[in-house]
PDB file with SEQRES, HELIX, SHEET and CRYST1 records, atoms N, CA, C and O in Angstrom:
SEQRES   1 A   51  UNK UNK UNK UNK UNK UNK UNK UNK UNK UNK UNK UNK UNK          
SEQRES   2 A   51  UNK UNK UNK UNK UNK UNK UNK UNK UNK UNK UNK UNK UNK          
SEQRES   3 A   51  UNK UNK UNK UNK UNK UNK UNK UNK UNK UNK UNK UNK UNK          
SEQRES   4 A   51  UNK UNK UNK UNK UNK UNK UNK UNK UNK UNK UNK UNK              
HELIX    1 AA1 UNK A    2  UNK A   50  1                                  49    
CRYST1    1.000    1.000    1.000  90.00  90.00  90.00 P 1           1          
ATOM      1  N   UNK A   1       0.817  -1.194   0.000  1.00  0.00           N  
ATOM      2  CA  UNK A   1       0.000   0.000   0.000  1.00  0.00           C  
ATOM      3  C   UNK A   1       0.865   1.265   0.000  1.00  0.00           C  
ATOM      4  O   UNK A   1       0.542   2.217  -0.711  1.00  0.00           O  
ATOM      5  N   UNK A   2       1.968   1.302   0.786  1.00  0.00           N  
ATOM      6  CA  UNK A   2       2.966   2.394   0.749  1.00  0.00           C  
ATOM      7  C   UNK A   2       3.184   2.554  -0.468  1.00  0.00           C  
ATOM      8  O   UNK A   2       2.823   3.627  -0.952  1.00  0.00           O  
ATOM      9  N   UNK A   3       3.790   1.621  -1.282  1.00  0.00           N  
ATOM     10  CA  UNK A   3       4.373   1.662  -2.612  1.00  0.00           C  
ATOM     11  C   UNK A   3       3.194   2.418  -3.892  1.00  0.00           C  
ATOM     12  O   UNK A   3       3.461   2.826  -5.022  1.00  0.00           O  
ATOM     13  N   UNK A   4       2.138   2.391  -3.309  1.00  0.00           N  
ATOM     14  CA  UNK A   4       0.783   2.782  -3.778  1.00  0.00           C  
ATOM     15  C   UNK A   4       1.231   4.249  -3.847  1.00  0.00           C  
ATOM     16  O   UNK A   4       1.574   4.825  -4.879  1.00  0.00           O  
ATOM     17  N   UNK A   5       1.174   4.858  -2.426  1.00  0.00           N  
ATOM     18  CA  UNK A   5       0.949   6.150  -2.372  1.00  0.00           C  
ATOM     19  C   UNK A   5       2.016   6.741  -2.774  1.00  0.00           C  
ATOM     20  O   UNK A   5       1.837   7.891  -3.175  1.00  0.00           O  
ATOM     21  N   UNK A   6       3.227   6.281  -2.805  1.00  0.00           N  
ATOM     22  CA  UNK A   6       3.933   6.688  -2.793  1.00  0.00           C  
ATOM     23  C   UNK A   6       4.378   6.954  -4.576  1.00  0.00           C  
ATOM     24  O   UNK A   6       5.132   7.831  -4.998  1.00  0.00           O  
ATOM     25  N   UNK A   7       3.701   5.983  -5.328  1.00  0.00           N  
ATOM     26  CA  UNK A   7       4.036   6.162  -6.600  1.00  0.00           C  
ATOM     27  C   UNK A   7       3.166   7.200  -7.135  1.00  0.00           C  
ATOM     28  O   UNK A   7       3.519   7.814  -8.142  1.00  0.00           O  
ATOM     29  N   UNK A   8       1.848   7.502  -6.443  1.00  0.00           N  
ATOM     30  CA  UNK A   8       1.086   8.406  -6.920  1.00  0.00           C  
ATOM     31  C   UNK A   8       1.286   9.817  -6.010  1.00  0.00           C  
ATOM     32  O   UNK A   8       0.650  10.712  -6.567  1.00  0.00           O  
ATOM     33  N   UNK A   9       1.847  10.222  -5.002  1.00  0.00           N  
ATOM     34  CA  UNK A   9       3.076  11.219  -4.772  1.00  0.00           C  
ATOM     35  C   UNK A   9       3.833  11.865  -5.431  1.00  0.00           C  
ATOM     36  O   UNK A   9       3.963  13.080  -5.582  1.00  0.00           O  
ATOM     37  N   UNK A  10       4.689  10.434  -6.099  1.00  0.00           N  
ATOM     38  CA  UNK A  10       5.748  10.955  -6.844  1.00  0.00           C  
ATOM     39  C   UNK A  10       5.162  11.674  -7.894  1.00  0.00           C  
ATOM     40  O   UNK A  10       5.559  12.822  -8.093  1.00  0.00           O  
ATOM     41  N   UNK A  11       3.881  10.972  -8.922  1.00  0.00           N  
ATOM     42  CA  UNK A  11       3.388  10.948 -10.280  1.00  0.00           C  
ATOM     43  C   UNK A  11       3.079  12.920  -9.996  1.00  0.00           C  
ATOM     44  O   UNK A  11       3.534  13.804 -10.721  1.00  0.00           O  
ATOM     45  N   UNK A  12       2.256  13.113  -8.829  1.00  0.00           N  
ATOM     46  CA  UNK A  12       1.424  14.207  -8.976  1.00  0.00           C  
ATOM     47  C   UNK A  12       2.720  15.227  -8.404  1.00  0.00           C  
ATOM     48  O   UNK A  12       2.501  16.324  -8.918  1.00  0.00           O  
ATOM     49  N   UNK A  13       3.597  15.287  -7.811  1.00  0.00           N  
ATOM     50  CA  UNK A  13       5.064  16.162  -7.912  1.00  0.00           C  
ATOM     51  C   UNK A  13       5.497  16.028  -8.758  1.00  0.00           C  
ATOM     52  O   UNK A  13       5.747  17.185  -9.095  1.00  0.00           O  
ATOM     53  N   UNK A  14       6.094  14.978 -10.026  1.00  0.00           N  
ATOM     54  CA  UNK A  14       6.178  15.612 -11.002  1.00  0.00           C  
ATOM     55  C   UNK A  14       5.705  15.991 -11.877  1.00  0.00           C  
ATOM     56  O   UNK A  14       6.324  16.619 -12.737  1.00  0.00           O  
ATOM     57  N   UNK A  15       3.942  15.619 -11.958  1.00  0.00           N  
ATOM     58  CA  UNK A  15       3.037  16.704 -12.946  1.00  0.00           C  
ATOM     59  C   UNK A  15       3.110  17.973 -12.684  1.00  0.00           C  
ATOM     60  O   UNK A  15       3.331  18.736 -13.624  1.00  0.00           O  
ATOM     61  N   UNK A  16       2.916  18.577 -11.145  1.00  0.00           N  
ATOM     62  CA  UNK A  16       3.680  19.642 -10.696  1.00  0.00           C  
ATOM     63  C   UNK A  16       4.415  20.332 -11.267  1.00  0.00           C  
ATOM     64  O   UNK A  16       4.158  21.160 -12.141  1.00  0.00           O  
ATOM     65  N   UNK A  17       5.656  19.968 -10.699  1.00  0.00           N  
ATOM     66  CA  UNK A  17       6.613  20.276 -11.392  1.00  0.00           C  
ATOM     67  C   UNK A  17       7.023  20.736 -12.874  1.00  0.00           C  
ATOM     68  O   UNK A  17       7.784  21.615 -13.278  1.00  0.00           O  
ATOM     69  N   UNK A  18       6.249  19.833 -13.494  1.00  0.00           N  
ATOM     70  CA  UNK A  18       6.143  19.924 -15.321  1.00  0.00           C  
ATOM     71  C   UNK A  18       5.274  21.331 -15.868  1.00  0.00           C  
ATOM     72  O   UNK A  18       5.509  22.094 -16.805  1.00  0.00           O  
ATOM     73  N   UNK A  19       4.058  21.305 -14.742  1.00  0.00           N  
ATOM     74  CA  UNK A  19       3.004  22.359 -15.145  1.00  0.00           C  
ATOM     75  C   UNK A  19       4.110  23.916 -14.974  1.00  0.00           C  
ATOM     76  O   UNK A  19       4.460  24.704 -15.852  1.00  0.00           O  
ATOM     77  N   UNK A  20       4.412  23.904 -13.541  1.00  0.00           N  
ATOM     78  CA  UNK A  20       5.576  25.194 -13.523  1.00  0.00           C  
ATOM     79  C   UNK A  20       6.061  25.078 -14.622  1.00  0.00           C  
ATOM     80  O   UNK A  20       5.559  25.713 -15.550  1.00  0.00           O  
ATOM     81  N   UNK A  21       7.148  24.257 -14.835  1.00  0.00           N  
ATOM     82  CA  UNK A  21       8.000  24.256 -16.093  1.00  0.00           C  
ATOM     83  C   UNK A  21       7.684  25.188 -17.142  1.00  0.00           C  
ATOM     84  O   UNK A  21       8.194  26.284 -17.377  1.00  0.00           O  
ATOM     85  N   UNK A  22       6.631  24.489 -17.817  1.00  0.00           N  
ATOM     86  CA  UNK A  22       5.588  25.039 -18.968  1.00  0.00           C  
ATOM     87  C   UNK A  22       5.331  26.658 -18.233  1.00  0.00           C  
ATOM     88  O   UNK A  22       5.490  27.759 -18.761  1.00  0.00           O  
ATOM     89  N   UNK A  23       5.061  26.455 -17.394  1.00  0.00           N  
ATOM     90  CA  UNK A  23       4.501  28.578 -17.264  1.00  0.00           C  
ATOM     91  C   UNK A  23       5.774  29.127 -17.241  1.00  0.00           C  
ATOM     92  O   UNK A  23       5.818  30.202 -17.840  1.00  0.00           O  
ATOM     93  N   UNK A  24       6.892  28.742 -16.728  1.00  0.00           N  
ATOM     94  CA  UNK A  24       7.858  29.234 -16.810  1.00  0.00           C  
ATOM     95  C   UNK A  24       8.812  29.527 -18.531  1.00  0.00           C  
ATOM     96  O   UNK A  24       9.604  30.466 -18.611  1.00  0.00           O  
ATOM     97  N   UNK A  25       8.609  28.779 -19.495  1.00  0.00           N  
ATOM     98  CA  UNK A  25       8.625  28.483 -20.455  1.00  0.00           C  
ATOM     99  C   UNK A  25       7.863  29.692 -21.103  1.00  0.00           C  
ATOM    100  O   UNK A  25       8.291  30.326 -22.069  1.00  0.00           O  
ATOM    101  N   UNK A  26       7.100  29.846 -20.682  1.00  0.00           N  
ATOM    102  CA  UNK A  26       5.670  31.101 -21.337  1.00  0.00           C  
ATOM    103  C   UNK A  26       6.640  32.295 -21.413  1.00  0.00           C  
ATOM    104  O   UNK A  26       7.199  32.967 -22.279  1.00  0.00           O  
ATOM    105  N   UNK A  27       6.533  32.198 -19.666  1.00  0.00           N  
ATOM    106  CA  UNK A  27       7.251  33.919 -19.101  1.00  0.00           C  
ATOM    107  C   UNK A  27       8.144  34.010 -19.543  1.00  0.00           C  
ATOM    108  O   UNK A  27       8.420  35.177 -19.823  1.00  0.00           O  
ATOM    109  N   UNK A  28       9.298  32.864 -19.953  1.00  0.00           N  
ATOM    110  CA  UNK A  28      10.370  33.413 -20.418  1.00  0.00           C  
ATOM    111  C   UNK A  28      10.701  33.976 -21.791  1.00  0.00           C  
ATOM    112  O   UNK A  28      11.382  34.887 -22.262  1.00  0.00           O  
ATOM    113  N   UNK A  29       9.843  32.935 -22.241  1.00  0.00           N  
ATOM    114  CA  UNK A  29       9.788  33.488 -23.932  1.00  0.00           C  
ATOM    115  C   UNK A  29       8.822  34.923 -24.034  1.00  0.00           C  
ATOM    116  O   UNK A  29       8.997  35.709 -24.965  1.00  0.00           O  
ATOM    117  N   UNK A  30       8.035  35.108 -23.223  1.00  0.00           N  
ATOM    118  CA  UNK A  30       7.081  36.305 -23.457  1.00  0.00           C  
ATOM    119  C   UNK A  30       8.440  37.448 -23.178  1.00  0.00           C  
ATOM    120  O   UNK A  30       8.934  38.197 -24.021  1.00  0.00           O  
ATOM    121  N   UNK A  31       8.747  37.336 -22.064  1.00  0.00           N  
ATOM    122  CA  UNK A  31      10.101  38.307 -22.124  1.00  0.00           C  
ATOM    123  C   UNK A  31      10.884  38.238 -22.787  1.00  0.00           C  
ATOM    124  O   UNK A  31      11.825  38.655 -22.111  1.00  0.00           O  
ATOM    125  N   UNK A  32      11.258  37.994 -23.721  1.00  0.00           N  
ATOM    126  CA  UNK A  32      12.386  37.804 -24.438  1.00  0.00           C  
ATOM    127  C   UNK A  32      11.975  38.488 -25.945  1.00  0.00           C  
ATOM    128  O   UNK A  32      12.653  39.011 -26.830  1.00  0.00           O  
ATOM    129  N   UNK A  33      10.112  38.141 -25.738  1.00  0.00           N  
ATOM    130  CA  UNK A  33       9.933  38.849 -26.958  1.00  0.00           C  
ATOM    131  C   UNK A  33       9.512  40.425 -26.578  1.00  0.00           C  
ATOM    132  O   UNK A  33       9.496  41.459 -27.246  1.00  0.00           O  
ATOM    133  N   UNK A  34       9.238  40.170 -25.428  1.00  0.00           N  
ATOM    134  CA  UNK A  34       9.065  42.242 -25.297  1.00  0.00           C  
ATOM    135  C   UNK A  34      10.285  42.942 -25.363  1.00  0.00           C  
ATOM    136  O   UNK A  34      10.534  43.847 -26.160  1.00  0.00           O  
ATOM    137  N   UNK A  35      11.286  42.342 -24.210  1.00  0.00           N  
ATOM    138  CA  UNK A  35      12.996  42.636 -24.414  1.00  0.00           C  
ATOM    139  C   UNK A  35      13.713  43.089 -25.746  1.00  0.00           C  
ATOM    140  O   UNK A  35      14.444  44.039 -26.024  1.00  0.00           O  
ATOM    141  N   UNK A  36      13.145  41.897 -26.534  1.00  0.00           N  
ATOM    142  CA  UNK A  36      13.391  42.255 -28.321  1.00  0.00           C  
ATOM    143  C   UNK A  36      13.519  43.226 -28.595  1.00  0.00           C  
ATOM    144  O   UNK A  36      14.404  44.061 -28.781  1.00  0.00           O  
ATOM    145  N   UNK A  37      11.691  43.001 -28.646  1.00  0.00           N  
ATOM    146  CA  UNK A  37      10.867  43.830 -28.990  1.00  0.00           C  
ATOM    147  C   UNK A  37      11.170  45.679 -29.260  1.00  0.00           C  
ATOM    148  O   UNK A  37      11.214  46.447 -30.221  1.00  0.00           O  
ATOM    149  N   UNK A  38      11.349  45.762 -27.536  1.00  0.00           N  
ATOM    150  CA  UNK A  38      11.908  46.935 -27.201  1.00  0.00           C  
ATOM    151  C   UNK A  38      13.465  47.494 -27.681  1.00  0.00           C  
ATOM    152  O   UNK A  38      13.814  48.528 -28.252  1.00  0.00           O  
ATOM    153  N   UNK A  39      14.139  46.444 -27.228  1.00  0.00           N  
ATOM    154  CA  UNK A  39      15.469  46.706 -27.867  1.00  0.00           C  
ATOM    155  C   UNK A  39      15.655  47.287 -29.280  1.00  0.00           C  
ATOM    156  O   UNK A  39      16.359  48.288 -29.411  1.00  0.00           O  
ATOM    157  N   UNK A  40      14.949  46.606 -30.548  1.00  0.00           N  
ATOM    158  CA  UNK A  40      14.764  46.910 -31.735  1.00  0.00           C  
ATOM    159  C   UNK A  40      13.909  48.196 -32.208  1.00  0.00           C  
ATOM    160  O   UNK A  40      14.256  48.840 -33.199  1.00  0.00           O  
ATOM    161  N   UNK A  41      12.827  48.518 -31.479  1.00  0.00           N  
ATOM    162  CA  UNK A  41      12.161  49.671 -31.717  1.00  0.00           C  
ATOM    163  C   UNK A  41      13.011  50.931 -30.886  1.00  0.00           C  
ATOM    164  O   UNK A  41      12.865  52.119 -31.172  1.00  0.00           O  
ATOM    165  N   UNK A  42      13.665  50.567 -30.110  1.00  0.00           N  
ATOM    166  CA  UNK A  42      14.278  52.006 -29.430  1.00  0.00           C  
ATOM    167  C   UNK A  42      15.452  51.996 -30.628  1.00  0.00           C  
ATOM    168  O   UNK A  42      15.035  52.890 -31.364  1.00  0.00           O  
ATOM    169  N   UNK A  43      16.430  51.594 -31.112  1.00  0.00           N  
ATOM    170  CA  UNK A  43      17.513  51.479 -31.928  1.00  0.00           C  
ATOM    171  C   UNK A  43      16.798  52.068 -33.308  1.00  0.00           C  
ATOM    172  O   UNK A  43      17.059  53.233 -33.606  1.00  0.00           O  
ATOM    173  N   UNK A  44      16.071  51.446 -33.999  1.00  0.00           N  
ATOM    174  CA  UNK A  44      14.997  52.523 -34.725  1.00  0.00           C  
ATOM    175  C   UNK A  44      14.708  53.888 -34.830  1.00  0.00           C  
ATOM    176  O   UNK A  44      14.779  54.735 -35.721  1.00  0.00           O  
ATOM    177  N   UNK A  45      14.201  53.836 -33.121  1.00  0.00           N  
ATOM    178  CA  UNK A  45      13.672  55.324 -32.565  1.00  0.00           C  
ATOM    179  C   UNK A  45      15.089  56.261 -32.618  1.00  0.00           C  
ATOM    180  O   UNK A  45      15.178  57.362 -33.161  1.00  0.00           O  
ATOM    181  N   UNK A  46      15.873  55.733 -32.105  1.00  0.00           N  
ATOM    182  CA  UNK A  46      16.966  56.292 -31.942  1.00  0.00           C  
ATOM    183  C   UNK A  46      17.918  56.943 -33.562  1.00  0.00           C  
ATOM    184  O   UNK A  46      18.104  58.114 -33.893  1.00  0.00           O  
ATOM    185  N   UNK A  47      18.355  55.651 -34.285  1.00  0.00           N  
ATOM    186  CA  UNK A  47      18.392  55.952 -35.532  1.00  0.00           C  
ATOM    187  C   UNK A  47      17.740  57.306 -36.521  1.00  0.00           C  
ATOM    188  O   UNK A  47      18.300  58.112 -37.264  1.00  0.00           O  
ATOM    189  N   UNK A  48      16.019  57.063 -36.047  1.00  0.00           N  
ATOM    190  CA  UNK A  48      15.512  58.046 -37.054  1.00  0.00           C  
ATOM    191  C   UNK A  48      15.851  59.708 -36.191  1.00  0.00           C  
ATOM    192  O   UNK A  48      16.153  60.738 -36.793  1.00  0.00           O  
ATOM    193  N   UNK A  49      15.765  59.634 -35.355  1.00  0.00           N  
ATOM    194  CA  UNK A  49      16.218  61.250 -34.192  1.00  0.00           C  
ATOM    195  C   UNK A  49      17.823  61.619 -34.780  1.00  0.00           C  
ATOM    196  O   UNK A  49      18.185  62.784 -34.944  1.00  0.00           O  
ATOM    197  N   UNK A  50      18.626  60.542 -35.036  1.00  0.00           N  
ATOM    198  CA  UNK A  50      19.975  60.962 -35.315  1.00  0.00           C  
ATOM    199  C   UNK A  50      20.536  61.248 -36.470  1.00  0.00           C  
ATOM    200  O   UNK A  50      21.651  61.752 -36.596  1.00  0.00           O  
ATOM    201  N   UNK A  51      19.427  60.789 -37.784  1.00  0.00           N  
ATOM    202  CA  UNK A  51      19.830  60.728 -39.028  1.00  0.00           C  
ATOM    203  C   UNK A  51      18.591  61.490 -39.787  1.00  0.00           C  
ATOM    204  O   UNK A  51      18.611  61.633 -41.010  1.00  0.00           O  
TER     205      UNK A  51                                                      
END                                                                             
């Protein structure tokens, strides 16, 4: 019976675990595209003010 709970413990910590993963996965790529994002439109912005 231990071996029971204990496998379905483990199962639902690492579904856990996996679900973070994935949101973390989101946030990081979502930042990376605003970061871009921004980076490229200020260099732009900047460009057209200087030239």
């Amino acid at each position: 019976m231990f071996r029971v709970v204990d496998g379905f413990k483990n199962m639902f910590l690492d579904l856990f675990s996996m679900g973070k993963g994935f949101l973390y996965g989101f946030v990081m790529i979502g930042l990376f595209i605003v970061i871009g994002t921004t980076l490229i439109y200020g260099t732009i912005l900047l460009y057209n003010l200087l030239f």
